[in-house]
Structure formats: C-alpha cells, structure tokens
C-alpha positions in Angstrom: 5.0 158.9 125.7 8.6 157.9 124.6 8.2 155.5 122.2 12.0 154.7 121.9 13.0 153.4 125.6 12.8 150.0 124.0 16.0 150.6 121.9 18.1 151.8 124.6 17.0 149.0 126.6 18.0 146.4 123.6 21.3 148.6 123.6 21.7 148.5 127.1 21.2 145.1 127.6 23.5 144.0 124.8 26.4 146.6 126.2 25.9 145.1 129.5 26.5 141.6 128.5 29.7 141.9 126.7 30.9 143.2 129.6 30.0 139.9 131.4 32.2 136.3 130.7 29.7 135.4 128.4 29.5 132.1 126.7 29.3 131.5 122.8 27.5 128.6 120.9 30.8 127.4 120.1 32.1 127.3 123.9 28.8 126.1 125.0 29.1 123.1 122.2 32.4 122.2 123.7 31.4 122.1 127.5 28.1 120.1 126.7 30.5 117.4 125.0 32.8 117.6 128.1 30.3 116.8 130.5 26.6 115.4 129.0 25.8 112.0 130.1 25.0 110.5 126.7 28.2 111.3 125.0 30.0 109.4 128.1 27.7 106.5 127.5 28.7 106.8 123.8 32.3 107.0 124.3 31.6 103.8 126.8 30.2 102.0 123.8 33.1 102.8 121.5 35.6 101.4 124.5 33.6 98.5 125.3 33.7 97.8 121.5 37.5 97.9 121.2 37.9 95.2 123.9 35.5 93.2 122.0 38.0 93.9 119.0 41.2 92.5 120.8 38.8 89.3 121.8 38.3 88.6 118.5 42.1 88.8 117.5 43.1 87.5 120.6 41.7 83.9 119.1 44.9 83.6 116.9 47.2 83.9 119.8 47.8 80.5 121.7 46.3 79.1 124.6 47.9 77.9 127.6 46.1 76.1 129.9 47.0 74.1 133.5 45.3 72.1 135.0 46.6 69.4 138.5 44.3 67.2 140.7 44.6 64.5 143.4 43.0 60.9 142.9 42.5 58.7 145.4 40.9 55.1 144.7 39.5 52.8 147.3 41.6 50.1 146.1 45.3 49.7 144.5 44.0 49.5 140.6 45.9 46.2 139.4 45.9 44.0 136.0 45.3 40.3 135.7 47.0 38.1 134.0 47.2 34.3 133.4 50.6 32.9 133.2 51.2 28.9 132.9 47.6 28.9 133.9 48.0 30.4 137.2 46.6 33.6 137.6 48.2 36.5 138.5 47.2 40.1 140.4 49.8 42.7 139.8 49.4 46.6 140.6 49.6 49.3 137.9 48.6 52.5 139.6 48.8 53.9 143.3 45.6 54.2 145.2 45.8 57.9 146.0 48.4 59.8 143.2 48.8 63.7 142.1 48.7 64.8 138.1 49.4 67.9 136.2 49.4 68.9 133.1 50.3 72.4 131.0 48.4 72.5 127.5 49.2 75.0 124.2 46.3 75.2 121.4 46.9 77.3 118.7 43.9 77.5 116.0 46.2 76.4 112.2 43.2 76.2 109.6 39.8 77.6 111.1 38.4 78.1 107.7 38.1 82.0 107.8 36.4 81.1 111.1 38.7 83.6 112.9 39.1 86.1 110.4 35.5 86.8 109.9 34.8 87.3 113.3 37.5 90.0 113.8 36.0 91.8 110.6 32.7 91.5 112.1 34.1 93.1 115.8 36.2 95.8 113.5 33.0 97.1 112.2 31.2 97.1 115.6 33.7 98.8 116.2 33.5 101.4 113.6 30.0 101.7 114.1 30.1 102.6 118.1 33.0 105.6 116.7 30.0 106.8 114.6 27.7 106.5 116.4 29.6 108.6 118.8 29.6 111.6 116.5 26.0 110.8 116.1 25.4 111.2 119.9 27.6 114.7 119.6 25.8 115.5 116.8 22.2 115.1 118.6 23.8 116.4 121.7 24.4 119.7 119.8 21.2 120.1 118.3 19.1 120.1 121.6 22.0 122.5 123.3 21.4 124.8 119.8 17.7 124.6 120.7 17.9 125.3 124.2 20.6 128.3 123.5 17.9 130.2 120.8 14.9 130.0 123.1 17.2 131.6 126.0 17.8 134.5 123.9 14.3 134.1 122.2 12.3 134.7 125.2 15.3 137.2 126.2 14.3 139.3 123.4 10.7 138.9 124.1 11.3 139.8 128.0 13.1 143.3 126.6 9.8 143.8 124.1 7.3 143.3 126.9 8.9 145.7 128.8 8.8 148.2 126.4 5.2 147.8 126.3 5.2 148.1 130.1 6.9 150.9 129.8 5.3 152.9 126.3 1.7 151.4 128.4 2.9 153.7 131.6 3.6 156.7 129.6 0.3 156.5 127.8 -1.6 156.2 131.4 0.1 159.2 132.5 -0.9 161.4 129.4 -4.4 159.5 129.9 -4.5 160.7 133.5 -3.4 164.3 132.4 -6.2 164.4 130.0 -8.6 163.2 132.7 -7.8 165.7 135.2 -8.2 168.7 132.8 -11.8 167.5 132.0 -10.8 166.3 128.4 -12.0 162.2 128.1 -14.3 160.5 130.6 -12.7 157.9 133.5 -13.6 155.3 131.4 -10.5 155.6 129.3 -8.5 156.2 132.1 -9.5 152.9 133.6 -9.1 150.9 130.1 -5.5 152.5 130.0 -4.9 150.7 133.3 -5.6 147.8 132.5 -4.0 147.5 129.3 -1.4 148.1 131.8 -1.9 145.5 133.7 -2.2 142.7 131.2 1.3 144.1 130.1 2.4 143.8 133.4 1.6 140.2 134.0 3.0 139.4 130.2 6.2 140.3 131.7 5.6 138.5 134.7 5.3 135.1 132.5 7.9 136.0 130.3 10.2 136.3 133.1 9.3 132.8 134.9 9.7 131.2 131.0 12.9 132.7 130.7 14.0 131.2 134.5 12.8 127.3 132.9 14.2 127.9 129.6 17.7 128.6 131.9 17.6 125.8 133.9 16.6 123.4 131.2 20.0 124.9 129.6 21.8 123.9 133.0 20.2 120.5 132.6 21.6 120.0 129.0 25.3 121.1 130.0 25.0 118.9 133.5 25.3 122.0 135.5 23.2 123.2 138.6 19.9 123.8 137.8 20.2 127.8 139.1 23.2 128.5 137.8 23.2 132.2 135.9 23.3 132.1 132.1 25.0 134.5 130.3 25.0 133.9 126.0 26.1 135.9 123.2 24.9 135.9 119.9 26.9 134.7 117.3 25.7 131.8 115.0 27.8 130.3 112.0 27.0 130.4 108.7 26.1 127.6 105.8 28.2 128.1 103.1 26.4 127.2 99.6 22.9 127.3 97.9 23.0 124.1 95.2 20.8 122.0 97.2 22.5 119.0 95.2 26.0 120.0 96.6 24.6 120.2 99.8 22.6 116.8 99.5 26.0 115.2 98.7 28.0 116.7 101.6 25.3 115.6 103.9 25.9 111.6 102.6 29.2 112.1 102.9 29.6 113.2 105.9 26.3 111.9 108.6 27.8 109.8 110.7 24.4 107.4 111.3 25.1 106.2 107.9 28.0 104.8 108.4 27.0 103.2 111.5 24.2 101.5 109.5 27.3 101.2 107.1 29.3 99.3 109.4 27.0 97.5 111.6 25.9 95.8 107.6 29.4 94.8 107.7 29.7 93.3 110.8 26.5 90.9 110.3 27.7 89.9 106.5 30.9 88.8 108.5 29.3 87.3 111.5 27.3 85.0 109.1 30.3 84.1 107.4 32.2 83.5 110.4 29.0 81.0 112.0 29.1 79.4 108.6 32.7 78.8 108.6 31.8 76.4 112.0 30.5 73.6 109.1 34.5 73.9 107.6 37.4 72.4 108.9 39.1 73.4 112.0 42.6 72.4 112.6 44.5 72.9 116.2 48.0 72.4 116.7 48.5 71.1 120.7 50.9 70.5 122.8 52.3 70.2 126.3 53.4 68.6 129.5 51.9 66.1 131.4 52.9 64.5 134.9 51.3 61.5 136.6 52.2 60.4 139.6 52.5 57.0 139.4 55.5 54.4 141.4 54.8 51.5 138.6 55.2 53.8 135.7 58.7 53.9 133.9 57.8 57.6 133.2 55.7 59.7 135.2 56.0 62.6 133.0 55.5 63.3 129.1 55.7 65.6 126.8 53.1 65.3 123.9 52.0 66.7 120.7 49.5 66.6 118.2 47.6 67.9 115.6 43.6 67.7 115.4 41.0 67.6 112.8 37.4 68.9 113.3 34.6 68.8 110.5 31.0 69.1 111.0 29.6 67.8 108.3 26.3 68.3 109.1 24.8 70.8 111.7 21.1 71.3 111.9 21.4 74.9 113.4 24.6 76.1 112.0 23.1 77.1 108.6 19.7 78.8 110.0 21.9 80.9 112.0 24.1 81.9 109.4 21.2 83.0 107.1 19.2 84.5 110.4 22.5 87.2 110.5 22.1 87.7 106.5 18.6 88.5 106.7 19.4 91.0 110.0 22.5 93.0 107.3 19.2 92.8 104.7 16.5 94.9 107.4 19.7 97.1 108.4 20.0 97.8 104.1 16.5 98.9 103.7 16.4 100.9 106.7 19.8 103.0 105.2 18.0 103.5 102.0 15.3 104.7 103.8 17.3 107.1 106.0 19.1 108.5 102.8 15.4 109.2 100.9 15.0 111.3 105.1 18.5 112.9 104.4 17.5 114.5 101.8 13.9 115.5 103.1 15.9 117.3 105.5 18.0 119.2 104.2 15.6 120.3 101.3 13.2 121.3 104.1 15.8 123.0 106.4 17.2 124.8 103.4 13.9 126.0 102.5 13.2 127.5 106.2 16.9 129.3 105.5 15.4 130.9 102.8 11.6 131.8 104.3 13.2 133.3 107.4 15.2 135.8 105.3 12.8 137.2 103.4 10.6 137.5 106.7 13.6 139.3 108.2 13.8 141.7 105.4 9.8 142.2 105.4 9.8 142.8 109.6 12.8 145.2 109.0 10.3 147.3 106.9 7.5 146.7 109.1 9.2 148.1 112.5 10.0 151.8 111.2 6.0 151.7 109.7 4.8 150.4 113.4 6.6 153.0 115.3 5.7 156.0 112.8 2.1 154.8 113.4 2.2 154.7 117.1 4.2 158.0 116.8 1.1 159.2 114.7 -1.6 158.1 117.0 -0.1 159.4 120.0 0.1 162.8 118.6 -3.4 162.9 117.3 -5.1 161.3 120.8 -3.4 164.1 122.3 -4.8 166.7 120.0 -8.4 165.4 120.6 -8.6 163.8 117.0 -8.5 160.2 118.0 -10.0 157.4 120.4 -7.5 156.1 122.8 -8.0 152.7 121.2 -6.1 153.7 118.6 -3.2 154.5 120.6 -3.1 150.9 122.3 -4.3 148.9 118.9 -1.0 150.8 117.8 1.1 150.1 120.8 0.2 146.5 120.8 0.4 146.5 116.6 4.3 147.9 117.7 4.8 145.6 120.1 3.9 142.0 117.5 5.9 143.7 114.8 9.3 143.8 117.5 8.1 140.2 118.7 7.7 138.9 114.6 10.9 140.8 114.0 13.2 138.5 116.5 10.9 135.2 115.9 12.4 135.6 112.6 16.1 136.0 113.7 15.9 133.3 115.7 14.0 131.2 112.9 16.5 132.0 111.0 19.4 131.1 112.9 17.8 127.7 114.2 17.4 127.0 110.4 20.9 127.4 109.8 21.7 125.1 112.1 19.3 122.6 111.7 20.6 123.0 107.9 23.9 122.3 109.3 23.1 119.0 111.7 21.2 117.6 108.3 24.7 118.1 106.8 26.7 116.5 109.7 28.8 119.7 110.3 27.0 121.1 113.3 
C-alpha cells in the first residue's frame, strides 16, 4: 500500500501549474479593480462629487442672463391729463411692442455664504476619494477570500485522493489476504466501502471546487466557466507591537477619513445655511431694450447694487442646527469605529499568531501519522492487527494532511485580514 502517492501528487500538481500562465494575488487584485462593478460605481461617486465641487465655486463667477418677449395690449396704453381744464388723452406705449434685456449678477458680500458651501462640496468630495479606497479595500478582501478557498479545497481535492488512492491499495492487499484464506469477506467488504465513501468525498470536493471557481469568476466580472489557474504566494505583515500596528491602522483606513470629511462637510453646510440670515450683496448690471415709438430712448443700460437681509427666518436656524446635530451622530459613530479598529486588528493579529503555532504542531503531526499508518499496514499484513486499524490510521493520516493546509490557509487569510484592518491590503 504506497503510502506516499500523495506527495508526488502535491509535487506534481504544483510543477504542473507553474508551467501554466498562472495568476498571483497581486495580479488578481489588479484585474478585480479593473473591472468589479462597485469600484466603477465608486469611482462614479468621486466624479459625480467633483462636478458638485465646480457648482459650488462656480457661484462666485457671474451670471449672465437674457431674456426678450413680445406684448401686445388690446388697446394703445395712453395718459391723461388735464390742461386749462380740458382734458387730454395722449399715448405712451404701442399696443403690441418687442423687449430684451441681457443681465450680469455677481454675488460681492454673501457673508461666507459661498465659501462655506464650497468647503462643504470639497469635503464631499474628499470623502467619495476615500471612500473609493474603501470600496478597493473591501473589494480585495472578498477576492483574498475567494482566492484561499480555491486553493483550500484544491489542497483538500489532492488529500482526498490520496485517500482514494492509499484506500485502493489497502483493498487490494485485503483482497489478497481473502483469497489465500487469511480474514473472512467481511473485511473485504468493509474495505470497499471505506472506499466508496472516499470516493464520493472526492466527488464533493470536486463539485465545491467548480462553485468556489465560478464564484471567483463572479468577483473579477469574468465568465462564470472560465478556468482558474492561482499560485501561492501571499505578502507578509511586517511588525509585532500591536500598538505600532494600531497606529498605522488610524493612520491609514480610509473609512475614517470619509467619516472625517463627510464631519467637515456638514459643520460647513450649517454654516453656509446660517450664513442665509447675513447680508447678501449683488452687484447687477446690463442692457435693456423696449420697443417703444413715444419713448426718447428705447434702450438703457443700467446698474445697481442690491442689499438683502433676513432678519428673521423661522426655518433658517432649525436647519442650520438640523446639519450640526447630523456632523454630531457622524462623531460618535467614528469613535465608535476607532474602539472596532482596534478590535480588529488585535483579533486578526492574534489569529497570525494561533495559526503559526498550529502550523508548527501539524508539521510534527504529519511524519507521526504516516509512521503510524506505515506501522499498521505492516502489522495487518503480518496477521497482528484488525483491519480497522489500518483505516482509523488512514483516515487519522488523511485529517492530519487536511489540519495541516487548514492551517496554511488560516494563516495566510489572517495575514491579510491583519493587513485590510491596517488599510494596506
């Protein structure tokens, strides 16, 4: 029963994939930014933002309006008047007559009106860009996920076919034993199937391997059948002072700047809506044209300057404190994602260090699993143990292998998740 078909097959399959165009994480990162549909609605948001941006500076520029129309009266407007005492009808506009005018307003004095609101659309603006390396950020995490279990249940695929295989090789020394007389059918038939079951363990961990693919496929916006092909190579966290790590993590997580900046943008808004009881100043100017025969002249250019005060507003004010109160909730709810910051990363750091001691402690456990198996092979074949031992052996092997890559891929999942918590994934 060859008991070591399972490491050429782990060599065999790695060999044969660097000979493939294999993807990395790193290359797989880069193609799910290229082409997910959240990061395109993300970079949407930032765009959209930036017009809202020029809007709000766009206010200080002047305004030009025209405007032209066509009256027409039923009768000749005309003025009375009462000269020597008779009275007198005399006209003072044409029935029908054309007008047109072209207006300038530029804003003077808007009381910080203006200003506000452009450091309120700055920060929204701001905010979408973070929230943009948020979305990449999230965007990478699920891809990370979706890339371990693909070589998880890889690995797992490779194990249960070892068994298939070790499980093969123990029926045919069963069946040899039978034949010469030496153990009763019985054993022969509960070799098979233990066979079987390994057989159909394959037979899932084949179809999960196929769904754990296309769910890949659906995370990169590819075709759902589309062959995936990944090697293993996962970067490192550098550092072990969890208070370092906490303070690169507020440093650099972009969701707190975007509750950073979004705080901004209210405190502004609430000055701008309370700048609207201040005065407002607007220089105009322009041309207008009437067309009028009894008018010396029918066009005018004008200019003034006007004044606008609300002295009292019964909404103005609520509004203004309704924003405050919205910059307050947005306040807590950073402090309380700073107090989750550090949850994570003290929890993810702790996985980093649980997964390698389980590494080190399944390393040990894999050379004592196959000796044992090794062991109870040869003494079922020298009569001097129950072929139950042989398959509680085999299957011992066979969770050892299993344990043994769970706690790679822990570990490498760890690491990352270690490295989203610090905003560096």
């Amino acid at each position: 029963m060859p008991i070591n078909k399972y490491n050429f097959l782990l060599i065999l399959l790695i060999f044969s994939k660097q000979a493939m165009a294999v993807e990395t994480l790193e290359q797989v990162f880069a193609d799910a930014l290229n082409k997910n549909k959240l990061i395109h609605a993300a970079k949407a948001d930032t765009q959209a933002s930036e017009q809202q941006l020029f809007a709000a500076e766009g206010q200080y520029l002047p305004k030009l309006s025209l405007s032209s129309g066509y009256t027409q009266f039923d009768e000749t407007p005309s003025a009375k008047a009462n000269f020597g005492g008779q009275s007198v009808q005399f006209p003072m506009n044409q029935a029908g007559s054309f007008n047109a005018q072209a207006m300038v307003s530029i804003p003077v004095f808007t009381s910080g009106k203006i200003g506000h609101g452009i450091d309120a659309a700055k920060a929204v603006n701001l905010a979408t860009q973070h929230n943009e390396m948020a979305t990449a950020l999230n965007i990478k995490l699920k891809v990370a996920n979706a890339f371990i279990a693909i070589l998880r249940i890889q690995k797992g695929l490779i194990v249960a076919q070892s068994h298939v295989t070790n499980l093969k090789a123990h029926v045919k020394d069963v069946n040899n034993l039978y034949q010469q007389g030496m153990i009763a059918r019985n054993d022969l038939l509960a070799a098979k199937v233990e066979l079987s079951n390994a057989e159909q363990l394959v037979i899932q961990q084949d179809n999960q391997l196929a769904i754990a693919k296309a769910q890949f496929n659906q995370l990169l916006n590819r075709n759902l059948s589309d062959e995936v092909e990944l090697v293993e190579a996962f970067p490192e966290v550098s550092g072990d002072d969890l208070a370092i790590l906490f303070k690169q993590a507020l440093k650099q997580r972009p969701e707190l700047e975007v509750l950073a900046e979004q705080i901004r943008s209210l405190e502004a808004q609430a000055k701008s809506e309370k700048a609207n009881l201040l005065p407002q100043v607007n220089l105009n100017g322009g041309y207008q044209y009437q067309e009028n025969e009894y008018q010396a002249f029918e066009g005018l250019w004008m200019a003034n300057v006007t004044l606008n005060w609300t002295l009292f507003d019964g909404s103005t004010n609520h509004r203004s404190q309704a924003v405050k109160r919205q910059a307050l909730s947005l306040k807590s709810q950073r402090d309380d994602f700073i107090s989750n910051i550090h949850l994570q990363v003290r929890q993810t750091w702790l996985d980093t260090q649980e997964t390698l001691k389980r590494i080190e402690v399944a390393k040990q456990a894999i050379e004592q699993a196959d000796e044992n198996l090794r062991m109870s092979i040869e003494r079922y074949q020298q009569g001097l143990a129950m072929q139950t031992e042989v398959l509680d052996a085999e299957d011992l092997r066979t969770k050892i292998y299993n344990n043994f890559h769970n706690a790679e891929y822990d570990s490498a999942m760890a690491k990352l998740n270690l490295r989203y918590a610090l905003g560096i994934l």
